[in-house]
C-alpha positions in Angstrom: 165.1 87.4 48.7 163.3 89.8 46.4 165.1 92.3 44.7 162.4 95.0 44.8 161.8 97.9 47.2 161.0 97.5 50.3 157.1 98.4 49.8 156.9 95.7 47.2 158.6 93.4 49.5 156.3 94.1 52.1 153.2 93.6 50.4 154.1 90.5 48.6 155.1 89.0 51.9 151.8 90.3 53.6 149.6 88.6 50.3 151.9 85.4 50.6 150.8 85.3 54.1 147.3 86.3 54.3 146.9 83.3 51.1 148.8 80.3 52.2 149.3 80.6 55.7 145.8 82.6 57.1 143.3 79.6 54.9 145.9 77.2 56.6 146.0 78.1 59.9 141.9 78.0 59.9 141.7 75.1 58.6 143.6 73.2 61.1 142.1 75.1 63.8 138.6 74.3 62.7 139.3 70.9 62.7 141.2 70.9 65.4 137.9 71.9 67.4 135.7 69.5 65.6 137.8 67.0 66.8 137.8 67.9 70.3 133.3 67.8 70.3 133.8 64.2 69.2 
């Protein structure tokens, strides 16, 4: 997909990650358990 060394690849993978999917993944969690208490 990239065309970079495999360092480079790793870490823009790992930020990718840790930005979209990590902010994500806590939203729906915390509203996942705010939905259960009500």
């Amino acid at each position: 997909m990239f065309c970079l060394n495999p360092d480079s690849n790793a870490q823009i993978v790992f930020a990718f990650v840790r930005g979209i999917l990590f902010p994500q993944v806590k939203i729906a969690f915390a509203n996942y358990f705010l939905l259960r208490k009500n």
